[in-house]
C-alpha positions as CSV (number, residue, x, y, z in Angstrom):
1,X,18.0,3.1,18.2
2,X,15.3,4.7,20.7
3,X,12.2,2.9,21.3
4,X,11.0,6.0,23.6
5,X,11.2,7.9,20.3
6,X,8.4,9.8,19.4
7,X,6.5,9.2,15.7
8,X,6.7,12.3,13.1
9,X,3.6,13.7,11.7
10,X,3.2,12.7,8.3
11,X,0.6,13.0,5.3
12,X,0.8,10.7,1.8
13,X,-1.7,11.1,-0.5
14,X,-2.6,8.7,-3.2
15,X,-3.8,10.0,-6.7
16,X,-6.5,8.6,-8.2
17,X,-7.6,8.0,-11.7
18,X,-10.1,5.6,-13.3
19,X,-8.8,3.6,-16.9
20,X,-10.4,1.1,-18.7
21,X,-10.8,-1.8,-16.5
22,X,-9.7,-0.2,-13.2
23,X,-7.7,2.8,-11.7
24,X,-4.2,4.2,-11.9
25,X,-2.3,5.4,-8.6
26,X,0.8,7.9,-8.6
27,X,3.1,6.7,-7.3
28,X,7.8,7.3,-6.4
29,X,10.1,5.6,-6.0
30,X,12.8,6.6,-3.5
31,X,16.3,7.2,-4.2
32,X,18.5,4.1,-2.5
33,X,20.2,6.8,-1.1
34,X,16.8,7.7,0.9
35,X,16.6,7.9,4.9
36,X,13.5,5.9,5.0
37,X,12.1,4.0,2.3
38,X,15.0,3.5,-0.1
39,X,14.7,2.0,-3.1
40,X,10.6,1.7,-2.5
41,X,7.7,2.6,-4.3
42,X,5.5,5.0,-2.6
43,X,2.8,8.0,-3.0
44,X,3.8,11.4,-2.6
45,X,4.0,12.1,1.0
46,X,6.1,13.4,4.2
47,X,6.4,15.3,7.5
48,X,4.1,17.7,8.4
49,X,5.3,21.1,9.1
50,X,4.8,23.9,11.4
51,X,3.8,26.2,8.9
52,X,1.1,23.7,7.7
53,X,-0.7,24.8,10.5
54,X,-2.4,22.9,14.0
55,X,-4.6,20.1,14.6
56,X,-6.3,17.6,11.8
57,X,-6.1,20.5,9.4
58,X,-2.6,20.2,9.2
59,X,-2.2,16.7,7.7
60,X,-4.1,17.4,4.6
61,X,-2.4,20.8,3.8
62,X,0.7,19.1,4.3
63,X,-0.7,16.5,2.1
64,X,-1.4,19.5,-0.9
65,X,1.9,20.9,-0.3
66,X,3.6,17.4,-0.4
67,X,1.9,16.8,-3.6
68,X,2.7,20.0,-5.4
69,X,6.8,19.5,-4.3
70,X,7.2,16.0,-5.1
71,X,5.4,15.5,-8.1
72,X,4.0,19.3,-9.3
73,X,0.3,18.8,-9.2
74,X,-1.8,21.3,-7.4
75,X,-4.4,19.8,-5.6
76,X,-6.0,23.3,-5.9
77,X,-7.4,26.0,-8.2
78,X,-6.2,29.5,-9.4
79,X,-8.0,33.1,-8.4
80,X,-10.4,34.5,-10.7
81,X,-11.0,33.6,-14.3
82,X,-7.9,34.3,-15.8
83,X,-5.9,30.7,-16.1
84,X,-3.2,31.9,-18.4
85,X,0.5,30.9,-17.5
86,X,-1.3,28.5,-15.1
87,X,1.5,26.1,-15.4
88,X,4.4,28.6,-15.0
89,X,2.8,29.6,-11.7
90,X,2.2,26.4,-10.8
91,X,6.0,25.8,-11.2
92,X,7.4,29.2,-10.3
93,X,5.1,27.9,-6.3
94,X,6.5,24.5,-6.1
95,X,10.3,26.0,-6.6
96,X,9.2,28.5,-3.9
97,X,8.0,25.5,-1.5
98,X,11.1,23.5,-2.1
99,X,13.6,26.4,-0.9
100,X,11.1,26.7,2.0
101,X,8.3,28.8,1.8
102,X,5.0,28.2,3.4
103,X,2.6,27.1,0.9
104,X,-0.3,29.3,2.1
105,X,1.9,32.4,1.5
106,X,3.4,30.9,-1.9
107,X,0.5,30.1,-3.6
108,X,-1.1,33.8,-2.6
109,X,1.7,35.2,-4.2
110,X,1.3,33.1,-7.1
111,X,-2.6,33.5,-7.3
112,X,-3.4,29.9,-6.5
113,X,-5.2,28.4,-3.9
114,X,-5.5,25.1,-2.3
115,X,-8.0,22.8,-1.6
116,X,-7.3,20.2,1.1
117,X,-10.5,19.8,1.8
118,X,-10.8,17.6,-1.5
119,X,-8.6,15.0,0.2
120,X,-10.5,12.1,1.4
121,X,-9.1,10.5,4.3
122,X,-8.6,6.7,4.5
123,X,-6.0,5.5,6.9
124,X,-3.9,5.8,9.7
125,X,-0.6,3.9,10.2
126,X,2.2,3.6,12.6
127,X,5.7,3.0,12.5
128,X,6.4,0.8,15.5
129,X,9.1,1.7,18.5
130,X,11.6,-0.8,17.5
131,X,12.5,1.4,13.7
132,X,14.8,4.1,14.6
133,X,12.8,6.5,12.0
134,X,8.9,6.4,13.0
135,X,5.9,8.2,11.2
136,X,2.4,8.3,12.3
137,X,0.9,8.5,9.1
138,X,-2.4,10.0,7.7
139,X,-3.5,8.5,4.5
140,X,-5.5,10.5,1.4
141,X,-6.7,9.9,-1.3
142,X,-8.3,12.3,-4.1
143,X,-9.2,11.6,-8.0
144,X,-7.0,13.4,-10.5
145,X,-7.9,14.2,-14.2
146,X,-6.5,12.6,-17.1
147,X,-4.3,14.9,-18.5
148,X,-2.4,15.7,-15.3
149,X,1.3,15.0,-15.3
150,X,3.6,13.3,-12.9
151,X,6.9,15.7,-13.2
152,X,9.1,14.2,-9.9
153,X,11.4,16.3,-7.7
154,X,15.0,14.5,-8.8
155,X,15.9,14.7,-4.5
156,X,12.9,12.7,-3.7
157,X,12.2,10.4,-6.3
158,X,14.1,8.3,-9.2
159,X,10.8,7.6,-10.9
160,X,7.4,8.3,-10.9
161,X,4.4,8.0,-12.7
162,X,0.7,6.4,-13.1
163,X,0.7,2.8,-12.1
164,X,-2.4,0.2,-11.9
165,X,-2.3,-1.4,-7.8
166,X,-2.4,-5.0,-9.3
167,X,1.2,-4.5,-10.6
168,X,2.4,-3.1,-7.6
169,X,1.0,-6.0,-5.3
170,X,3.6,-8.3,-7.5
171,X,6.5,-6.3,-6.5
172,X,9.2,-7.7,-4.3
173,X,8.3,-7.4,-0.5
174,X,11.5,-4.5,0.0
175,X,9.9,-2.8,-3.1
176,X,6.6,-1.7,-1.4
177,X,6.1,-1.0,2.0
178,X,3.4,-2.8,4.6
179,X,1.1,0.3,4.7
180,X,1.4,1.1,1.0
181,X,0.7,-2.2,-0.2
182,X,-2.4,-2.4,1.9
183,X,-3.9,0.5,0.1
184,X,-3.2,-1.0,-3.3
185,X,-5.3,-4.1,-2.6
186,X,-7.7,-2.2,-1.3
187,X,-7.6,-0.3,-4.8
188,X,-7.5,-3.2,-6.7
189,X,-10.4,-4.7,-4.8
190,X,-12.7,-1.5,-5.2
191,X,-11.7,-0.8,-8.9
192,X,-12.9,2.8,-9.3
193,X,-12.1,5.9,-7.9
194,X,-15.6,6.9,-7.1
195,X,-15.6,3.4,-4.9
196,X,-12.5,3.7,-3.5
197,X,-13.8,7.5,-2.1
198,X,-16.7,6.4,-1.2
199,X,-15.6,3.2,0.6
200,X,-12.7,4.0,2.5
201,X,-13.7,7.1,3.3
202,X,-17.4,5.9,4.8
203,X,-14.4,3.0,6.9
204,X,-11.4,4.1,6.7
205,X,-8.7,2.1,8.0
206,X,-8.1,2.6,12.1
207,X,-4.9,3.1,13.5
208,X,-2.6,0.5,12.7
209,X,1.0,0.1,14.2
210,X,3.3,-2.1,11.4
211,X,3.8,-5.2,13.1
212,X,5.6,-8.7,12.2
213,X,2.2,-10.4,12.4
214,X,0.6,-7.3,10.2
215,X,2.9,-7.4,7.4
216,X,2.8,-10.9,7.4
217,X,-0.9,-11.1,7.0
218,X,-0.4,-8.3,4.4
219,X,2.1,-10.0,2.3
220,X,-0.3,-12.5,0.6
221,X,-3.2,-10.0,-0.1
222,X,-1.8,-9.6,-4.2
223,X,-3.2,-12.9,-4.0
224,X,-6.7,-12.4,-2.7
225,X,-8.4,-9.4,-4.9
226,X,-11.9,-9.8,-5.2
227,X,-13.9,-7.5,-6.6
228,X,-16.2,-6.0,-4.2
């Protein structure tokens, strides 16, 4: 272990959509297999890249191409008017990011275009020095329609799907991490995606680094939702 190990760039997006009664979140769960956060549910999410480009921009195109490769929704649009064999060039670009191609060159070649500018940003989190693997981690969030379909990548995920943040807040402590369970609650607490947007993107959370006394504190929040 190294504390004087520098944190990796990473984006995680969370999925929106509003049911009856609340909202649904995508969200993995890791292989036990995995690096960092085995066994764990978790949105879509990872490293930024180099070819994701420089600056702030970066973190939300790596949040649409993290998206698109770990669960197969674009967070973008196709060129023109013509949308037929949307979904085969939808697939035919995420098997092009996955053997590692850029995703502004892949989806040009596929006539598709993102749209990271959708993504709503709502948090910023730290992996302390003590963990031998650190991310500092931009948070997103974005609504997604109702017909769209959680398809995981089998290397990143053992699961995936639409789940309400009240269930995930009763998971075992190892099951969902510190950052990821504080973004549930908040969820939970706002009810709607339209609130969640609008909330947590007018305050989003400020940079927090994962300490004992934070995950403590954040360990009995499934027990404090109150609807805003």
């Amino acid at each position: 272990m190294n504390d004087a190990t520098a944190p990796v760039p990473a984006s995680t997006v969370a999925l929106l959509r509003d049911v009856d009664g609340g909202v649904e979140v995508c969200m993995l769960r890791r292989p036990g297999r995995s690096s960092f956060a085995a066994g764990a549910f978790v949105f879509p999410g990872g490293a930024v890249d180099a070819a994701d480009g420089t600056d702030d921009v970066a973190y939300a195109v790596a949040g649409v191409r993290e998206v698109l490769e770990e669960v197969g929704i674009l967070i973008g649009a196709h060129k023109g008017s013509d949308n037929r064999d949307l979904e085969a060039r939808i697939r035919s670009a995420r098997s092009t990011l996955l053997a590692g191609g850029g995703i502004t060159a892949t989806l040009a070649a596929h006539d598709l275009v993102m749209t990271p500018e959708r993504l709503v940003y709502i948090g910023h989190f730290v992996t302390p020095p003590r963990e031998g693997r650190r991310y500092d981690t931009r948070f997103f969030a974005v609504g997604a329609s109702d017909d769209q379909v959680v398809n995981v990548h089998a290397a990143e995920a053992v699961e995936g799907g639409w789940h309400r943040p009240e269930s995930m807040l009763e998971l075992d402590v190892a099951a969902i991490m510190p950052p990821t369970r504080m973004m549930c609650h908040e969820f939970a607490r706002l009810g709607s995606v339209d609130a969640i947007i609008s909330t947590l993107g007018a305050n989003p959370i400020e940079e927090t680094e994962i300490t004992p006394e934070i995950i403590a504190r954040w360990m009995g929040l499934q027990h404090q939702i109150e609807p805003s």
